[in-house]
Phi, psi and omega in degrees: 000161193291187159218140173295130171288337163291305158015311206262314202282342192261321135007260204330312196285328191321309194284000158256351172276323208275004194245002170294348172283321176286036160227169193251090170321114166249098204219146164317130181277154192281169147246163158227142174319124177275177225268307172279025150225018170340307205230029141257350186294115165255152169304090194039019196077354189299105179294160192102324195295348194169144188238171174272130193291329187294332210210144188304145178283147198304345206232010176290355183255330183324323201281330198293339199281323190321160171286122152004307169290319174277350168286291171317341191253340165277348174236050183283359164237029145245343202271136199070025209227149174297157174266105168235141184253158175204109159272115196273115214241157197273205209164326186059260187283340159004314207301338160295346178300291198300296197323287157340273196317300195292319170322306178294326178300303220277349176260351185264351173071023208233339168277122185260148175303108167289122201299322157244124148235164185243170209211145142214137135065247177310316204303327206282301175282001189223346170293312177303343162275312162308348175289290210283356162126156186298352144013287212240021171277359133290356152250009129317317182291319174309308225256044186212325240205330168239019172277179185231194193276329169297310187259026162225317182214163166222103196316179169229162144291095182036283195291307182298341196266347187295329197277300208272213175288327197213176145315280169225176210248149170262033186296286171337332186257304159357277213284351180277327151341263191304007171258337187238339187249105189254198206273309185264352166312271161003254163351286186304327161278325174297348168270336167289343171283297169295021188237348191092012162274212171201161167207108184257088228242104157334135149234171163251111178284104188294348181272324167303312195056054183236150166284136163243145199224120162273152187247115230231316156327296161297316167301294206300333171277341187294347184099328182304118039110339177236349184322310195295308162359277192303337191293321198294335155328273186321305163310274189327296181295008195246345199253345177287107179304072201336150185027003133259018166204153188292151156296158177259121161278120181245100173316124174231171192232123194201124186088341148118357171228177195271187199149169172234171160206155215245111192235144213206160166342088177313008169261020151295347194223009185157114212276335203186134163220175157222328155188165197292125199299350157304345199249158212289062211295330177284319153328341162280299202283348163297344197228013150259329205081040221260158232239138165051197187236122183328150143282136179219123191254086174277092198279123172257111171302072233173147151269130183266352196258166191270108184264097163337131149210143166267115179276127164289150182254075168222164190318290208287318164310305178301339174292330179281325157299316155320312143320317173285328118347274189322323203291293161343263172350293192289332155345274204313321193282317182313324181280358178245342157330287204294314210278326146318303192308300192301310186319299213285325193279346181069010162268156184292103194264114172243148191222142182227181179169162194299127156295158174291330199262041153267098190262003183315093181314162173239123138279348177201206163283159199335085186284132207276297180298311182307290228279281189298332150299303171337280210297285171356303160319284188305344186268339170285326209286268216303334169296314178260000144124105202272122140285073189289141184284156183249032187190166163260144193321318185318316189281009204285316157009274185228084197277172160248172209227092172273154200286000000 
């Protein structure tokens, strides 16, 4: 059976990762936030800007107070209006798979403007477009589907990367960011943001070892002089792979002085979300007016079944596989998470995901032939009308019985 290229890429990282305690780190020096200001550190001042993925955001009850009217005039493209949700599962070259899909929807003619989407890592670099709409699906497709390895890192050496931070350095992803999330990129989501609409990205705060969730609208409505800076942060960092691509320093403020925090692939803390499991989600849909049960679409870039490899019994294949398991697992318990939520919640939960009888080898780190059979598949599926799972498979069993 294959092995995943992230699979390969976590590898890769394992052997300057397991020898950094024995070097001598030349790595940027930190401020790093103390402990007893976690949950006052702000962004650029920005409000708003990110909530904790673990815990109800600190300002969920505020909205509840609003009038009818102050509801209706801050969520006017949403309110009273059916709901579709789309949670993006990160992946790495997977990503083509979520490409594959939303396309082949826009052709089958049926993809609806989603009201929140979510982002984690691959999911991360293709949700601000699946946000904006069939538009921007050729450069959806590039930055999921057509990459090649030149256009995300550029590796070190051994010896330098034992010194520094990482594997490789991400400059190749960096300028492909600023190249597709510009200025008017920007603009468009701060107007789906001023319409109630959402866009969210996941990171992992490595110092916290808390999931972060951006609110990506609010930077963008905010005005601020650096917003596109910070949205561009945020992607690059949800997309870093801890000890193969460098962590993202995100400067914060707290108290009147400056600090960082150290943000790293939101699939260290979460394969997938839709939103943090405290909030009182049917009082939302009570208080937009929203018609029916909202659809929450969960693409997991991902295979679900348990993939046969015969492993040799040496360190760095075992570290890796393991690391790959985990990875697998936590996937799989996020999606029963997610599958929970919609239950408690009265939404319509559909799930797509890699099939088992996709048998297509990775030859390498983003392999161009594995990615374009990928994205294929999915786009002939959804161009003929995507059969969404209504349950993740484990459950079928023994389903629950949601309201």
């Amino acid at each position: 059976m294959r092995t995943s290229a992230r699979s390969q890429v976590a590898r890769s990282a394992l052997v300057p990762a397991l020898l950094l305690a024995t070097a001598c780190a030349h790595v940027p020096e930190r401020a790093p936030l103390p402990a007893e200001h976690i949950d006052e550190a702000t962004v650029l001042g920005i409000p708003r800007a990110r909530y904790w993925g673990d815990a109800p955001p600190p300002w969920d009850h505020d909205w509840h107070t609003w009038t009818k009217a102050e509801v209706k005039e801050r969520y006017s493209g949403v309110y009273g209006r059916r709901h579709s949700y789309l949670a993006i599962s990160g992946g790495g070259e997977n990503g083509a798979f979520a490409a594959g899909l939303l396309l082949g929807w826009t052709e089958a003619g049926d993809r609806p403007e989603f009201t929140v989407v979510t982002g984690v890592s691959a999911g991360a670099l293709v949700a601000p477009f699946a946000f904006l709409g069939p538009e921007y699906d050729d450069v959806l497709k590039i930055v999921s589907s057509e990459l090649k390895p030149d256009d995300v890192y550029k590796k070190r050496g051994y010896i330098r990367a034992l010194r520094t931070d990482a594997m490789a350095t991400t400059g190749p992803l960096q300028a492909l960011i600023a190249k597709h999330v510009d200025e008017e990129v920007m603009e468009k989501i701060a107007a789906a943001h001023r319409e109630g609409r959402a866009l969210n990205i996941g990171t992992a705060n490595l110092d916290s070892m808390r999931p972060v969730i951006w609110r990506l609208g609010a930077i963008a409505n905010s005005g601020h002089p650096r917003a596109l800076e910070l949205i561009r942060k945020i992607l690059l960092a949800s997309a870093s792979i801890p000890a193969f691509f460098s962590p993202v320093l995100i400067p914060v403020e707290a108290s009147g002085e400056m600090y960082d925090e150290l943000h790293v692939d939101g699939g260290a803390a979460s394969q997938v979300f839709l939103y943090p499991i405290g909030i009182d989600f049917e009082q939302v849909l009570e208080k937009l007016e929203v018609p029916g049960k909202p659809k929450v679409y969960v693409i997991r870039n991902s295979r679900l079944d348990p993939m046969y490899e015969q492993l040799p019994n040496r360190l760095i294949p075992i570290a890796g596989r393991s690391l790959e398991s985990l990875i697998r697992t936590q996937g799989i318990g996020d999606l029963f998470r997610l599958y929970l939520e919609t239950c408690r919640d009265g939404l319509d939960f559909n799930l797509a995901y890699i099939p088992a009888e996709f048998t297509e080898p990775s030859k390498k780190e983003f392999d161009t032939e594995y990615m374009k059979a990928l994205y294929d598949l999915a786009y002939e599926r959804a161009a003929g009308g995507y059969e969404w799972e209504r349950m993740p498979p484990e459950l079928e069993e023994a389903p629950l019985h949601c309201r």
